[in-house]
C-alpha positions in Angstrom: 48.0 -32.5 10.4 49.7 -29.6 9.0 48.5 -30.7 5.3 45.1 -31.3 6.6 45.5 -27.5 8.2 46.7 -26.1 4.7 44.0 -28.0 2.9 41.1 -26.4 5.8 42.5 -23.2 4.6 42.6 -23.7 0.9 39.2 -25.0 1.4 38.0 -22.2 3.1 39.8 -19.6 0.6 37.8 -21.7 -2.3 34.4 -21.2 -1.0 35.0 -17.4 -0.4 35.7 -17.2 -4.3 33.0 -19.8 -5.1 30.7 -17.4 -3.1 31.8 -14.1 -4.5 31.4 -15.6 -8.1 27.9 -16.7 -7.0 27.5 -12.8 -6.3 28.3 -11.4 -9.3 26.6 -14.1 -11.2 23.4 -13.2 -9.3 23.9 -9.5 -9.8 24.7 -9.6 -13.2 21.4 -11.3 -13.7 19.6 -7.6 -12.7 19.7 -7.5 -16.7 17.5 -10.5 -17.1 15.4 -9.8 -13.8 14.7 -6.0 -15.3 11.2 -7.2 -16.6 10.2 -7.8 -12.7 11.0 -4.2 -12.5 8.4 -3.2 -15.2 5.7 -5.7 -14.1 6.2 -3.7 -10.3 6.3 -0.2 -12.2 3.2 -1.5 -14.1 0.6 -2.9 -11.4 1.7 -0.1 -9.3 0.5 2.6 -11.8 -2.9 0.8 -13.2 -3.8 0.6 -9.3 -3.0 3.9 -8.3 -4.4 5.4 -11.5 -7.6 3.2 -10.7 -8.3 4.2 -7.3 -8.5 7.8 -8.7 -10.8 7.7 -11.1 -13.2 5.4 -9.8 -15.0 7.7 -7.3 -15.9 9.6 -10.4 -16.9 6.3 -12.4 -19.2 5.1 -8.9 -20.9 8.7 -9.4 -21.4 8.9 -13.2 -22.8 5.6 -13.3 -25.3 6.4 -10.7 -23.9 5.5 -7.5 -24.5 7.4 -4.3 -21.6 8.3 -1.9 -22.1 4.8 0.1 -21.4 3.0 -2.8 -18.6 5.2 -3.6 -16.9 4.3 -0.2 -18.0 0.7 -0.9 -15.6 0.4 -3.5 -12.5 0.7 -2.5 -13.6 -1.1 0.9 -14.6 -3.7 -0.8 -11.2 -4.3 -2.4 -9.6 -3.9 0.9 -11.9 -6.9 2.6 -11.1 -9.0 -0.7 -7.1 -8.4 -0.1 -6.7 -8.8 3.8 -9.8 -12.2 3.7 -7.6 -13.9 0.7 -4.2 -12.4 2.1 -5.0 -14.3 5.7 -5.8 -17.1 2.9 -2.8 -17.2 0.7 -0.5 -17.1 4.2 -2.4 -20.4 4.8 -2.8 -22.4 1.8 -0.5 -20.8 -1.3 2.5 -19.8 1.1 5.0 -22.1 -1.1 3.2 -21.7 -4.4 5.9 -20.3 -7.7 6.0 -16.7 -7.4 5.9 -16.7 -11.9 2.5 -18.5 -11.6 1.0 -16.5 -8.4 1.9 -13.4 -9.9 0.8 -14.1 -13.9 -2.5 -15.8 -12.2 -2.9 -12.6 -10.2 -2.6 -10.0 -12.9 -4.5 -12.0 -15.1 -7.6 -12.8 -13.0 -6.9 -8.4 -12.3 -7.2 -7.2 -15.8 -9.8 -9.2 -16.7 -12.1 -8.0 -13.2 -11.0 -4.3 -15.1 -12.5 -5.3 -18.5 -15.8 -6.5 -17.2 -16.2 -3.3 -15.3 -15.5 -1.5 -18.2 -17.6 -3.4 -20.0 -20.4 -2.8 -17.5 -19.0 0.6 -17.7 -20.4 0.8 -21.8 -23.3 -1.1 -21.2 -24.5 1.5 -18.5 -24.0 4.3 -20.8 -25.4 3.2 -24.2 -28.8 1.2 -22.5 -29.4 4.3 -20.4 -29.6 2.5 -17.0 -28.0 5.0 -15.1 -28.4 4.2 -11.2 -29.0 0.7 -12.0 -28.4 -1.1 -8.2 -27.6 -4.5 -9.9 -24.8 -3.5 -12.4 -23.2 -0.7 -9.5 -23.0 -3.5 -7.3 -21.3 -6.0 -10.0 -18.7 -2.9 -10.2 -18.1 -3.2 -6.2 -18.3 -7.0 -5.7 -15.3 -7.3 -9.0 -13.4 -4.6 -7.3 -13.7 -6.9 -4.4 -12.6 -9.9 -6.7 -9.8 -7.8 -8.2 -8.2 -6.9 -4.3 -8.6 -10.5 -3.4 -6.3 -11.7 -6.9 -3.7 -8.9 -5.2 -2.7 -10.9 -2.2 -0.9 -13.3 -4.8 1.1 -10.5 -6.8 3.0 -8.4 -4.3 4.5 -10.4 -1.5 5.5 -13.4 -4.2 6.9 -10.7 -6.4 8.6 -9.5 -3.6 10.0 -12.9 -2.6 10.5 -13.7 -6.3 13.3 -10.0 -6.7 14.9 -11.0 -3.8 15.3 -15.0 -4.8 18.6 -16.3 -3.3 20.3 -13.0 -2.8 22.2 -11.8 0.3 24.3 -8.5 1.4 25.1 -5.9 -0.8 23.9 -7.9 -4.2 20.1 -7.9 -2.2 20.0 -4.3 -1.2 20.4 -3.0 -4.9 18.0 -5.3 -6.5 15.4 -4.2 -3.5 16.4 -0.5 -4.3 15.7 -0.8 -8.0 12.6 -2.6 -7.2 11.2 0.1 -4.4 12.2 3.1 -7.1 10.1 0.6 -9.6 6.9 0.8 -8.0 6.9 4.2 -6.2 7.9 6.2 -9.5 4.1 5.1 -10.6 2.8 6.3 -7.3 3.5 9.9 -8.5 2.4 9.9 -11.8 -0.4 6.9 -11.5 -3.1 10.2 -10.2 -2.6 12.5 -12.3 -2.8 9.8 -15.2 -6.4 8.5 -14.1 -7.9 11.9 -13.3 -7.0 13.4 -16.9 -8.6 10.4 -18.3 -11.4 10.2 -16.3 -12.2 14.0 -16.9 -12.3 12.9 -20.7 -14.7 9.5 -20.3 -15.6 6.9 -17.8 -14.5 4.4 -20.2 -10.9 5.7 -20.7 -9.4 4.6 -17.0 -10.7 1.2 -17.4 -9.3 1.0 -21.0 -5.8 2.5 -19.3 -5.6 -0.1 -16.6 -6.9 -3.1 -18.9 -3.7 -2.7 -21.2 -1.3 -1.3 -18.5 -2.2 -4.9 -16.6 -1.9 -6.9 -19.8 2.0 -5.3 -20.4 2.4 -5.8 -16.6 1.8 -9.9 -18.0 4.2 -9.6 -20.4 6.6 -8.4 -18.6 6.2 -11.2 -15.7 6.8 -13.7 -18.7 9.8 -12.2 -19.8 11.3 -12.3 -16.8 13.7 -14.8 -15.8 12.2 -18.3 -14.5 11.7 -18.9 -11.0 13.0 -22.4 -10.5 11.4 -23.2 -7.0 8.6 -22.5 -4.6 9.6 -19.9 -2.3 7.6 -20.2 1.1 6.5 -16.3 1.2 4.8 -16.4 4.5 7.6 -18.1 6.4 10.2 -16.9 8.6 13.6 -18.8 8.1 15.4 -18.1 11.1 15.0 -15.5 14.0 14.7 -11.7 14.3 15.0 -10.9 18.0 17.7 -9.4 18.8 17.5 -5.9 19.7 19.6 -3.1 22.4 15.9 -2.2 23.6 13.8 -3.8 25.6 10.9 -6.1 24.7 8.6 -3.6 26.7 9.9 -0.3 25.2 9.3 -1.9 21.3 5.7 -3.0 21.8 4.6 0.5 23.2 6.7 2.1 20.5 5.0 -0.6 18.1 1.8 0.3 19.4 1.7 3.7 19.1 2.9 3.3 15.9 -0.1 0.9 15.0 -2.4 3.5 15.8 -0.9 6.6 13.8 -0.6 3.5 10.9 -4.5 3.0 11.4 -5.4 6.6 11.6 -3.3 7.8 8.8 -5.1 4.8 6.2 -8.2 6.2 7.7 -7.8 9.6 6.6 -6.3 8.9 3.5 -9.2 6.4 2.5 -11.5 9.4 3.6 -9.2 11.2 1.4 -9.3 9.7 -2.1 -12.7 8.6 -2.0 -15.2 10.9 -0.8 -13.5 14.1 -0.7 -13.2 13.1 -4.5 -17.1 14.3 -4.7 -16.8 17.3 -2.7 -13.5 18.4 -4.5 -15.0 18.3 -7.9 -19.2 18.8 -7.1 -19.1 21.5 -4.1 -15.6 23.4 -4.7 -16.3 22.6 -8.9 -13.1 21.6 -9.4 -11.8 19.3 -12.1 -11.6 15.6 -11.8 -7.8 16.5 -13.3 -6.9 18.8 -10.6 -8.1 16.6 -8.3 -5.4 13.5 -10.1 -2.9 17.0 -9.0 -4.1 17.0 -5.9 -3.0 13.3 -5.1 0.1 13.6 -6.7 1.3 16.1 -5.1 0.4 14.3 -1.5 2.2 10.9 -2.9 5.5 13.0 -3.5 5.3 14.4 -0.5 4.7 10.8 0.9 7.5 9.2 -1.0 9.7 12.2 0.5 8.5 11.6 4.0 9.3 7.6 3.5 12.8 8.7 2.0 13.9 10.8 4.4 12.5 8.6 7.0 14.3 5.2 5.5 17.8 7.4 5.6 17.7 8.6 8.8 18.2 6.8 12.6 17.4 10.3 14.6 13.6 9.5 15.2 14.4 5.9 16.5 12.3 5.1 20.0 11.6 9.3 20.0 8.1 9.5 21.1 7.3 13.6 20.1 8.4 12.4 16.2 5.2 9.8 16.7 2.9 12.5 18.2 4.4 15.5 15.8 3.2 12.8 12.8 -0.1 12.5 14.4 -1.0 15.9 14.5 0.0 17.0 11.6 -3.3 14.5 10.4 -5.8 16.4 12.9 -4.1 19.9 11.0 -4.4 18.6 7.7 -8.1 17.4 8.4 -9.2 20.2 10.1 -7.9 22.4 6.7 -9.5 20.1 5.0 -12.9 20.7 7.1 -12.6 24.3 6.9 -11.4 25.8 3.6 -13.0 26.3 0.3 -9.8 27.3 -1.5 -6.8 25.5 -3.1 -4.4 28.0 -1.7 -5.1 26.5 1.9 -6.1 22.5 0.7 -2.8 21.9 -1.5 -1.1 22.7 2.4 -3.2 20.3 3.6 -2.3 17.4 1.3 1.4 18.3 1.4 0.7 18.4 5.3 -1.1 14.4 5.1 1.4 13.2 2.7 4.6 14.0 5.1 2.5 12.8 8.2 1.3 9.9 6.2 5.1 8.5 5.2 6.3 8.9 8.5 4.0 6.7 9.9 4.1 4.0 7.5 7.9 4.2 7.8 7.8 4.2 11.8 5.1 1.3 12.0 7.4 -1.0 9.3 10.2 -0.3 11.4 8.9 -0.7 15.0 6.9 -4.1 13.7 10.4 -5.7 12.4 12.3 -4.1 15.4 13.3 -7.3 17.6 10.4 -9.5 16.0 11.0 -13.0 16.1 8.6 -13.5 13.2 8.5 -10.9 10.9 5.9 -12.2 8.3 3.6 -12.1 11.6 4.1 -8.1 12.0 3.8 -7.7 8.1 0.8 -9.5 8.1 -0.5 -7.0 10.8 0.7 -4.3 9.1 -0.9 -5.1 6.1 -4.0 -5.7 7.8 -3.8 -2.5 9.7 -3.7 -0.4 6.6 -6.9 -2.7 5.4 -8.9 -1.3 8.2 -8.2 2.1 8.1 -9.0 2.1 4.6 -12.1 0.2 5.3 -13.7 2.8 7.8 -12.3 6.0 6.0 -13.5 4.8 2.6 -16.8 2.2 3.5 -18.0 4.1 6.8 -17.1 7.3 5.4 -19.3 7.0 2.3 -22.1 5.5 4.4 -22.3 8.6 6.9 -22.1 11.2 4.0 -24.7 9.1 2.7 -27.2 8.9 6.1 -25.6 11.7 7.4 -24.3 14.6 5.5 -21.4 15.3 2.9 -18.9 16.9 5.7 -20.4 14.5 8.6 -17.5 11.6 7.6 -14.3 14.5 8.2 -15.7 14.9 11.4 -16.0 11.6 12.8 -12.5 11.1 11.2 -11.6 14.3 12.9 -12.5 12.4 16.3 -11.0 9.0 15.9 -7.6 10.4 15.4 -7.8 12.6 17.6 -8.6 9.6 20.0 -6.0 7.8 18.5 -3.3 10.6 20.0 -4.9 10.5 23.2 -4.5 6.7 23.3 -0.9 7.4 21.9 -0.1 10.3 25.2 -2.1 7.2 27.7 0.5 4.5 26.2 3.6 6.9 26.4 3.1 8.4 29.9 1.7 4.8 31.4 4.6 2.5 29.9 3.4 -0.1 32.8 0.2 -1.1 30.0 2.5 -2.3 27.5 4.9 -3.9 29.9 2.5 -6.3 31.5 1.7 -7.1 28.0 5.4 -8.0 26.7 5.6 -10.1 30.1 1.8 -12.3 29.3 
C-alpha cells in the first residue's frame, strides 16, 4: 500500500511537470501564433477605416442621407441574421477556413464596390438608384461574411490554453485589434478627402494581407465548437435578482450608446463636412479622438472593481450621452464638439465594459449573453444609422439628434424605474 501511495504521488508530481511543459510549449508558440495578431490588427483597421469614409462615398455617388444610414444598417442586419446562423449551423466549423472564407468573401464585396465606385464616376451616372443600392446590399453581404471571422478567430487565439499562458495571448490579441481602432479613422478620412476610389483600394489590400496573414499562422488542428459553453458560469456572491437588473440597465445604456454612435459616424458625417464645411480628414480626427477616449474608458474600466453593482456609475455613463448629444445639437464650433466626442467616447467604453461584464456575471451560458450582446449593439446601430438617415431624409438634417436625444433619454428613465423598483426584475429572475 505504501508503494502504491509513493507511486500516486510520483504520479501526481509527473503530471504537474507534464502540464507545466505543456504551458510553456503553448506559450512559446505566441511566436508562430503572431500572424493571428496581424490578421486581428488587419480586419480591425480596413473596417474601421471603411465605416469612415463611406458616408462620404454614399454622398459622392449620389446617394441621399437614407441611403447613407442604409449602409451601415445594412451590414449590421447581414452580421446579427448570419451571426444567429453561424451559432446554428457552422458552430464547430475550423476556425483557419471560417476566418480565410470570411476575409476572402470581405475583400472581394470591397473590390466590386469599388469597382462600382469607378464605373459611377467615369459613365457619369451619378445618383444611379440601381448601382447605390448594389453598394448597400454588398455591404450587407460583407457584414454577413463577418459573423465567421471574429468569434472563430477568437476561439482559434485562445485554442487549448488556460491560466496565466491564456491571459497574455488574449492581451496581445485585444492590443492587436484596438491599436487599429485609433488610427483606422483618421486613415479612411485622409483618403477619402483625396478620392472615393482610394478607401476601397486601402481596404481591398489591407483584407488581402489580413489573408496572408491567417495562412501563415499556425494550423488549427480541430473544430472548435465556438457557440458552445463547456461547463457552467453561475456562480456568483450576488444574487440572481440583483445581476439581471444590473444586466438590464446595462442593456439599455449598451443599446443607447450604439444608437448614438451609429447616429454619430454616419449622418453627422454630412453635417460635419456640408453645414460646419469641415474636412472629410478632420472629421477621420474627429473619430479618433472619440475611439481613444473609448479605448481609455474600456481600460480603465477592465482594471478597476470600484464601479461593480454601483448603480450612479450606470446613470453618470448615461448622461454623459444626453450631454454629448445635446453639444452635439447645439454648437457650430470644434472648440465645443471635440468635448463632445471625448464626452461619447468615455460614456461609450463604460457601457460596453459594464454590459460585457454584467452579461458574463453569474451566467450559466455565456455564449447566450454574448450573443445578446452582440445583437444589442446590432440594433442600436440599426436605428441610429438606418432610422436616422431615413428621418434626416423625410424629416430634416437635425430631426434624427433629436429623436436620439429622446430615446436615451427614455432609456435613463427606464434605467431610475428598474433601480428604484428592483421588485420588476425580481419576479423576472424567479419566472
Amino acid at each position: 500500500m505504501a508503494f502504491l501511495a509513493n507511486n500516486d504521488k510520483i504520479s501526481a508530481f509527473e503530471n504537474i511537470q507534464i502540464m507545466n511543459e505543456i504551458s510553456v510549449k503553448l506559450e512559446n508558440q505566441s511566436g508562430r501564433v503572431w500572424p493571428l495578431y496581424g490578421a486581428a490588427f488587419m480586419m480591425s483597421l480596413s473596417l474601421n477605416s471603411w465605416w469612415t469614409s463611406m458616408p462620404f462615398i454614399m454622398r459622392n455617388i449620389g446617394g441621399s442621407e437614407a441611403h447613407v444610414g442604409y449602409a451601415w444598417a445594412a451590414n449590421m442586419i447581414g452580421y446579427l441574421i448570419f451571426l444567429l446562423l453561424t451559432g446554428l449551423f457552422c458552430g464547430g466549423h475550423n476556425p483557419r477556413n471560417t476566418t480565410r472564407l470570411s476575409s476572402g468573401v470581405i475583400c472581394i464585396s470591397t473590390i466590386l464596390v469599388g469597382v462600382i465606385i469607378y464605373i459611377i464616376a467615369n459613365q457619369g451616372i451619378k445618383g444611379n438608384l440601381l448601382l447605390i443600392w448594389l453598394v448597400i446590399a454588398l455591404g450587407a453581404v460583407a457584414g454577413g461574411a463577418t459573423s465567421l471571422y471574429w468569434p472563430f478567430l477568437m476561439s482559434w487565439v485562445s485554442e487549448d490554453l488556460k491560466g496565466e499562458v491564456l491571459n497574455r495571448r488574449l492581451g496581445r490579441y485585444n492590443s492587436s485589434w484596438s491599436a487599429s481602432v485609433i488610427i483606422g479613422p483618421l486613415i479612411g478620412g485622409v483618403l477619402v478627402e483625396q478620392s472615393d476610389l482610394l478607401p476601397a483600394i486601402f481596404v481591398s489590400v489591407a483584407l488581402a494581407l489580413c489573408f496572408l496573414f491567417l495562412n501563415f499562422s499556425v494550423k488549427s488542428n480541430f473544430h472548435k465548437v465556438v457557440f458552445e459553453d463547456n461547463e457552467k458560469q453561475g456562480n456568483n456572491n450576488h444574487s440572481k435578482e440583483n445581476i439581471l437588473r444590473f444586466r438590464w440597465i446595462a442593456r439599455i445604456g449598451l443599446f443607447c450608446s450604439w444608437t448614438c454612435i451609429g447616429l454619430a459616424r454616419s449622418q453627422y458625417a454630412l453635417v460635419f463636412t456640408e453645414k460646419m464645411e469641415h474636412t472629410e480628414t478632420l472629421f477621420g480626427v474627429l473619430i479618433t479622438i472619440f475611439a481613444f477616449f473609448n479605448f481609455l474608458s474600456l481600460t480603465l474600466s477592465g482594471r478597476n472593481a470600484f464601479w461593480h453593482f454601483k448603480s450612479v456609475f450606470l446613470l453618470i455613463a448615461q448622461a454623459t450621452l444626453i450631454i454629448s448629444l445635446i453639444m452635439i445639437i447645439l454648437s457650430k464650433s470644434l472648440f465645443i464638439v471635440f468635448p463632445a466626442f471625448v464626452i461619447l467616447g468615455c460614456g461609450f467604453g463604460f457601457m460596453y465594459s459594464s454590459h460585457l461584464y454584467y452579461g458574463t456575471c453569474g451566467a450559466k451560458r455565456r455564449s447566450v449573453q454574448m450573443a445578446i450582446h452582440e445583437a444589442t449593439i446590432s440594433t442600436g446601430i440599426m436605428v441610429g444609422s438606418g432610422l436616422g438617415g431615413y428621418i434626416a431624409d423625410n424629416f430634416g438634417t437635425y430631426q434624427p439628434y433629436w429623436f436620439v436625444l429622446a430615446l436615451v433619454g427614455a432609456g435613463l428613465l427606464a434605467e431610475v424605474v428598474l433601480i428604484l423598483y428592483p421588485r420588476i426584475t425580481g419576479e423576472a429572475a424567479k419566472s
